[in-house]
Structures are given as C-alpha cells and as structure tokens.
N, C-alpha and C positions, 0 to 999 in steps of 0.2 A: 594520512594525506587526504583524503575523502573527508573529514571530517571540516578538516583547512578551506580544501574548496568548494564545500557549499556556504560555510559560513563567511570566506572571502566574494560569498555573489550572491548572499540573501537579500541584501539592502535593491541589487535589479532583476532580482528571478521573477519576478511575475510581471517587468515589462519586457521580458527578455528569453525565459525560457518557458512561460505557464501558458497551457491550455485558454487561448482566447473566444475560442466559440462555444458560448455556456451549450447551448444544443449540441452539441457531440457531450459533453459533461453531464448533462441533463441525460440524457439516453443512455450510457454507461452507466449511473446509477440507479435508473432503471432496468436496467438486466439481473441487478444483484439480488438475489434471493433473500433478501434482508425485511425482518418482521417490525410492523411498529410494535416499540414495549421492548425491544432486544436490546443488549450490550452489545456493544463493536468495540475494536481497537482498531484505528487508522494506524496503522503500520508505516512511517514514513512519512508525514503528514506532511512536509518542508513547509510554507507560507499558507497551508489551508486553503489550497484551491478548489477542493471535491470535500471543503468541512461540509459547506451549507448544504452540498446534495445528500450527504451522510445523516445530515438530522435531520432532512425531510423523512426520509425513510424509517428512523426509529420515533419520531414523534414524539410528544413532552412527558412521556413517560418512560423512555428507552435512557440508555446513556451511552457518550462519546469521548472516548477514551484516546488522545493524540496524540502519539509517540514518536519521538525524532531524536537523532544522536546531535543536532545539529542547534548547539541553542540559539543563535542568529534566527535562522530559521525558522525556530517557534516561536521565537517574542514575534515575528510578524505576525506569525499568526495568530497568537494572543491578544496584539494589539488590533485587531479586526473587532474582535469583542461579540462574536458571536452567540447569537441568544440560543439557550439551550441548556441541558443536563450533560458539561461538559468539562473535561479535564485534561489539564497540560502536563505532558512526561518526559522531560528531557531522560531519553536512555537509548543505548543501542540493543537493537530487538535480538541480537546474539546472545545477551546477557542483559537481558530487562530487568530482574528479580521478582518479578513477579508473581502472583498468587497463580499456580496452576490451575486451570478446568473456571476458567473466570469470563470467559466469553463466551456469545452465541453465535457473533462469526467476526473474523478478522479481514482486515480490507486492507492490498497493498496499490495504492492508485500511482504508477508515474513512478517507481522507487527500486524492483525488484532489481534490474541488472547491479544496482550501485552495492548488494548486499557481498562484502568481501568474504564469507562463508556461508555459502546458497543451502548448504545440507543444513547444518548447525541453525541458520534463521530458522528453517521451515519446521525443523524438532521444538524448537521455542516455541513457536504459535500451534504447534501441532499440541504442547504440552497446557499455553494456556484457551486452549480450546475446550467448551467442554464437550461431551458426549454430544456427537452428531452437528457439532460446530461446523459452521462454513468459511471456508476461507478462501478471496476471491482475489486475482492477481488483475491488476489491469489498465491498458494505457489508453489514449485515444490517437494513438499512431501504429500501426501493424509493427510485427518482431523487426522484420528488415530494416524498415526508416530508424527503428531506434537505433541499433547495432551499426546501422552509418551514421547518426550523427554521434553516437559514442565515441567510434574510429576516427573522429575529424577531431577530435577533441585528445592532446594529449595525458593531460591528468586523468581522465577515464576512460579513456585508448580499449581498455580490457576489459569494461564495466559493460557486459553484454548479456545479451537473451539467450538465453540456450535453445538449440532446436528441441524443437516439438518433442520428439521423439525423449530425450534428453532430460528436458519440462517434469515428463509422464510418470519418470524414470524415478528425479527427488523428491518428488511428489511420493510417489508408493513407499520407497524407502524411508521415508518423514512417518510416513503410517497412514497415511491418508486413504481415501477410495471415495470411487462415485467420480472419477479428473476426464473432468472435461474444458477441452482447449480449442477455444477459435482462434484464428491469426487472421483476420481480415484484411481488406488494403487497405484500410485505416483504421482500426481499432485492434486490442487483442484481448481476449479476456479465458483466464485458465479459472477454475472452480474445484475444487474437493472438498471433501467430507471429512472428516473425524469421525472412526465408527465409535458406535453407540455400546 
C-alpha cells in the first residue's frame, strides 16, 4: 500500500508535500557529520529534495547513492539531472541487496516513520555500513508535527516517529552506539555510529 501511495502523489509531492524553505535544508545538511570524498546512501530519497545538500557535502570526489522503493518518485528525481558522482536504486532498503560495509554514512532525510519494519531497515544500513559508519535520521519538522500530520492522513494513519526513548531503543538493538537525538520544535535529527 505504501508503495501505491507515493507513487500515486509523486507527479505533486514537491508542490505539495516537500520542504520549501531551502535554509531549514540548508542547515540540516549542515549538522551532518558527513566528509567531502565519502559515500553516502540517501535512504529514501522520494523527488531529491536534500540530493543537491548531500553532494555539497561529499564533493566531486565522494559518491551519492539514491535509494527509493518508489519508482515514480525517483524518475523525478533523475529527471532533475543533478550534477555529481551519482546513482539511481529503485529498491526497498528492507531488502536492498546490497554489497555489505559499502558506506561511510547513510542519510534518512523526511522518510523514517514511512519504514513498515523499523528494526529490520535499521539492521540493513547498520549492515551496509562500514566500520564506524554514520547514520543520520532527519526531518525539518520536530517528531510531534510529523506524527500529526501522519494521523490526518489515512493511508499512513500508522506511519509514525517513535518516542525518543523508543528511537534509542532500535537504534542500540540495530547495533549501533554513540545515538544521539534532538526533537526540536522544528527540526529532528537522531545520529549513531557503527562500531569500529
């Protein structure tokens, strides 16, 4: 079902549902601990709202890796044509196939509540993680605002943030450490580690 309805509302998600004030975008991709010269995987990528702040950050030597279960969704983004060291992955990050220990950090911008198995996602990118990999969860609307406009919305009624507490919780059990989680009243952003 999830799948139905992003790709039933990719052709107006970014007049409709995408982050319009690039400065909140802009700011958020600066928090991320993210190297120029590093591989990312954009976890969720829908229409490439947060691509262009993603390859500021790894610069023409890094690479961007886009991943979406949602193929609607990525031809938008593809068709944006963004210049860079960049690759398009129609797959669901439950079961991506992918090569294990193959990133430096993975980025979920605007995606996490929509994951219909929150453990199982996070063992994935915890797996193609490599050593001391980072992996950054992050919106630019605090947990609350999301979690009400999920609940106004019946198709992902259920597609919620977990409390903090909760967060910290699949996070450690994924394997992670070093989780650190702000909920601001407008922004949120969780961080862990892969140990080394």
């Amino acid at each position: 079902m999830s799948k139905d309805f992003f790709n039933s509302r990719a052709a107006t998600w970014d007049d409709k549902a995408t982050e319009k004030d690039e400065s909140r975008l802009k700011t958020m991709a600066a928090r991320l601990d993210i190297k120029p010269g590093t591989t990312v995987l954009d976890v969720g990528t829908g229409t490439g709202v947060f691509v262009p702040f993603l390859l500021k950050k790894i610069g023409r030597q890094g690479e961007l890796v886009c991943l979406d279960f949602a193929e609607e969704m990525l031809k938008i983004a593809e068709a944006k044509n963004f210049k860079g060291n960049i690759r398009y992955l129609c797959a669901d990050i439950e079961e991506s196939r992918l090569a294990g220990s193959t990133f430096d950090a993975a980025v979920c911008y605007s995606v996490f509540p929509h994951f219909q198995d929150k453990p199982k996602a996070l063992k994935e990118i915890h797996h193609l993680l490599k050593k001391n990999g980072r992996l950054f969860i992050c919106h630019t609307s605090c947990r609350r605002a999301i979690n009400e406009i999920h609940r106004s919305l019946p198709e992902i009624r259920d597609h919620l943030f977990p409390e903090n507490d909760n967060m910290r919780r699949l996070l450690s059990e994924a394997g992670f450490e070093d989780i650190e989680i702000y909920d601001g009243k407008d922004n949120y952003l969780a961080s862990a580690r892969k140990p080394g």
